[in-house]
C-alpha positions as CSV (number, residue, x, y, z in Angstrom):
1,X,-2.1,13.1,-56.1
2,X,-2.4,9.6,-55.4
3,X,0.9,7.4,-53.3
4,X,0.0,4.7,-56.3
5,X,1.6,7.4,-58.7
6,X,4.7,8.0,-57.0
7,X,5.3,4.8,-56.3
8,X,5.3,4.0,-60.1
9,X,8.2,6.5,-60.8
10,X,9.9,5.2,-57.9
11,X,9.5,1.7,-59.7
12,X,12.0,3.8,-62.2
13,X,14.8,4.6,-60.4
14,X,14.4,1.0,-58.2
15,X,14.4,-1.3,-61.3
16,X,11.4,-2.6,-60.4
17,X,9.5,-2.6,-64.2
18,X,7.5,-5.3,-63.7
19,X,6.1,-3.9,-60.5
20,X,5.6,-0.7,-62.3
21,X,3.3,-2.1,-65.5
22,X,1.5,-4.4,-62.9
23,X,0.5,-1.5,-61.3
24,X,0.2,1.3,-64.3
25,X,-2.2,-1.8,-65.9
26,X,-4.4,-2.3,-62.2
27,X,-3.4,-5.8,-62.5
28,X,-3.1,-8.5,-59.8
29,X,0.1,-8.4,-58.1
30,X,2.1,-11.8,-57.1
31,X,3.3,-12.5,-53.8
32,X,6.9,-10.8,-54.5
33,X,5.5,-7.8,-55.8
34,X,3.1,-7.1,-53.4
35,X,5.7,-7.9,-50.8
36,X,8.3,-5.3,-53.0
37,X,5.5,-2.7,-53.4
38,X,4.4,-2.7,-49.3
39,X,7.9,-2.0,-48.6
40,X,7.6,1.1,-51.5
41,X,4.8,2.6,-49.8
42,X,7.0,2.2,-46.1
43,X,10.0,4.0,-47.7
44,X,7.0,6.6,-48.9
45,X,5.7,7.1,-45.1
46,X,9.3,7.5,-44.1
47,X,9.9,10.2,-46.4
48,X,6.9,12.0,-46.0
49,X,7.9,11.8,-42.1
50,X,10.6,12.8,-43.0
51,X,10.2,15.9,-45.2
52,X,7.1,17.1,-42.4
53,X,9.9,16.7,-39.5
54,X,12.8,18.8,-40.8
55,X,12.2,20.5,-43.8
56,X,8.4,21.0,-44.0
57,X,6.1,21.1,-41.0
58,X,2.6,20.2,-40.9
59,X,1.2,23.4,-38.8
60,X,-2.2,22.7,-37.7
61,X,-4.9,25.3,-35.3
62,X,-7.6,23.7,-33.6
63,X,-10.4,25.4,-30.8
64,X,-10.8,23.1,-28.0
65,X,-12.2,22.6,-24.5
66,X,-10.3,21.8,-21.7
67,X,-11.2,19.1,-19.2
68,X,-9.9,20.6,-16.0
69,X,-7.7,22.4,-17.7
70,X,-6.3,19.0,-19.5
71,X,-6.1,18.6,-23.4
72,X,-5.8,15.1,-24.6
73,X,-3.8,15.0,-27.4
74,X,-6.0,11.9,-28.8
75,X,-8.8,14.7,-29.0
76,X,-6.6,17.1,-31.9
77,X,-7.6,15.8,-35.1
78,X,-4.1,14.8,-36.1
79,X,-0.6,13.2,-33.7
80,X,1.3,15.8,-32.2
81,X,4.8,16.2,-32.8
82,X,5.3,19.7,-31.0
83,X,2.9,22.6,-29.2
84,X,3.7,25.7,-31.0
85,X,1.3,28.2,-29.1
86,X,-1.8,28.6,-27.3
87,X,-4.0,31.3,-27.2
88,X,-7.3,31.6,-25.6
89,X,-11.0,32.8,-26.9
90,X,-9.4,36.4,-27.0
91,X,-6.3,36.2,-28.7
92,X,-4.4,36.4,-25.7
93,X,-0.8,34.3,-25.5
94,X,-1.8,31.4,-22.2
95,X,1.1,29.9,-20.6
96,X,0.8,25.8,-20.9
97,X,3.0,22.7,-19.9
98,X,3.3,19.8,-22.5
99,X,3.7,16.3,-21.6
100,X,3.6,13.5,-23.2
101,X,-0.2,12.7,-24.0
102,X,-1.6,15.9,-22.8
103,X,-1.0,19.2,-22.1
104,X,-2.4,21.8,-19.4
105,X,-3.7,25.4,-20.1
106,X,-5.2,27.3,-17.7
107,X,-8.0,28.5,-19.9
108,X,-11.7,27.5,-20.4
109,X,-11.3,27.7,-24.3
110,X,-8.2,27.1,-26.3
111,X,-6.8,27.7,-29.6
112,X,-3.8,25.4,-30.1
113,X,-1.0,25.8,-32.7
114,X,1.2,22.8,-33.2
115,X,3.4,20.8,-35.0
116,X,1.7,17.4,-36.4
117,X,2.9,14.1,-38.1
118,X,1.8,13.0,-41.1
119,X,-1.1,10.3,-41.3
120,X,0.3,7.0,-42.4
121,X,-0.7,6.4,-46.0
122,X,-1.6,3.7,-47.9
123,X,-1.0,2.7,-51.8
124,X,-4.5,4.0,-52.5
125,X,-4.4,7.2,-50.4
126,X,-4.9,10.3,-51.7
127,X,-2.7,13.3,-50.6
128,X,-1.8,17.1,-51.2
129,X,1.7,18.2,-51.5
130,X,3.3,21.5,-53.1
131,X,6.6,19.3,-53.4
132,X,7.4,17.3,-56.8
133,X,6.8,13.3,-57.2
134,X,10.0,13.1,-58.2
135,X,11.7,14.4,-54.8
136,X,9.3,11.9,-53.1
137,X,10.5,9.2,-55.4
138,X,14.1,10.1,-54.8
139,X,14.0,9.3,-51.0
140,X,11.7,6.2,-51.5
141,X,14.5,5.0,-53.7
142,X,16.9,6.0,-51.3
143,X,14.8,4.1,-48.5
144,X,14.8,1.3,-50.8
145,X,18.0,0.9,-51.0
146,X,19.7,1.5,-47.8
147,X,16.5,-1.8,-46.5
148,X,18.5,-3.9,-49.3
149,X,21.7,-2.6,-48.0
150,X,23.2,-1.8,-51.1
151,X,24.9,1.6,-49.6
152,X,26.8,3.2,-52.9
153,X,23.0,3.2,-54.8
154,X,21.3,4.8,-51.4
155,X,24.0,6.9,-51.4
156,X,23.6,8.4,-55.1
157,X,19.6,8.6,-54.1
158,X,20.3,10.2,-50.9
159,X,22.0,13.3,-53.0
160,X,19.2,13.9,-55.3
161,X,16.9,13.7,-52.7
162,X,18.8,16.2,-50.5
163,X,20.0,18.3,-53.9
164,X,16.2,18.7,-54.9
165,X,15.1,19.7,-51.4
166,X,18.2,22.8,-51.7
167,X,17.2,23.7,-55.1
168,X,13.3,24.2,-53.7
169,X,14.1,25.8,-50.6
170,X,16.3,28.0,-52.6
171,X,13.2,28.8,-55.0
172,X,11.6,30.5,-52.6
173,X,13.9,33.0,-51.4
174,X,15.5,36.0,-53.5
175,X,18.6,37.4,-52.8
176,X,18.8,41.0,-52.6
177,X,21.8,43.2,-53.3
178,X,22.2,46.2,-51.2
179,X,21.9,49.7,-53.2
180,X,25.3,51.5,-53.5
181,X,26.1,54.8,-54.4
182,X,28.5,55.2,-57.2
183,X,32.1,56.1,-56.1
């Protein structure tokens, strides 16, 4: 799915329609548009941020080799938010200390399990989600809002967003009943 589409039903619940046919049409955008869509795809990398931070983590595993025991966190393919595990070329659990651009593990070869931020994206990025546009375009609008400071709007956005994000996490678990024996 592309940030471009999101942004266009976000356009919906921001009351920005002319935004949204400049861009449904690929047409040139003014100064006030462009300036109204950049801060759109902001609100976007704020929620995304967001939703990878508390609700949804980006787990990533990647094999590398330690300099003198030091892993550079620039050298993981994406920013690391937090070190999960680290296991070396057996399998086996190794014992590391995190700082703040690097980490030690006494290990010649490392398999490292971590938390990572989401990429910035742009309006013509491409990404993957199992999440609805529609829960994205509730927190831009929210976003959107609360940078205009109109509070009550952000507000009413801010409880769809959070009411979609229950009604998915609910989704995925099933409530079970415990068996009873009749009396």
């Amino acid at each position: 799915m592309l940030v471009k589409d999101i942004i266009v039903l976000a356009c919906d619940f921001t009351e920005n329609e002319e935004l949204k046919t400049a861009l449904e049409n690929n047409t040139t955008l003014t100064d006030e548009q462009n300036l109204v869509c950049e801060n759109l795809v902001k609100c976007f990398n704020l929620i995304n941020n967001e939703i990878a931070s508390e609700y949804i983590p980006i787990i990533k595993i990647e094999s590398v080799k330690p300099s003198n025991f030091k892993v550079e966190y620039s050298n993981l393919s994406s920013p690391v938010r937090q070190i999960i595990m680290v296991k070396d070329k057996y399998g086996r659990k190794v014992k590391f200390k995190a700082y703040q651009d690097y980490m030690m593990a006494f290990a010649n070869e490392v398999e490292i399990t971590y938390q990572a931020y989401p990429t910035e994206l742009s309006l013509s990025s491409q990404f993957e989600t199992t999440l609805p546009e529609r829960l994205y375009a509730y927190g831009i609008a929210r976003e959107y809002y609360f940078i205009q400071t109109l509070f009550d709007e952000a507000n009413i956005w801010e409880e769809r967003f959070k009411n979609s994000l229950q009604v998915l996490s609910r989704k995925g678990s099933e409530v079970k009943i415990p068996q009873r024996g009749w009396i």
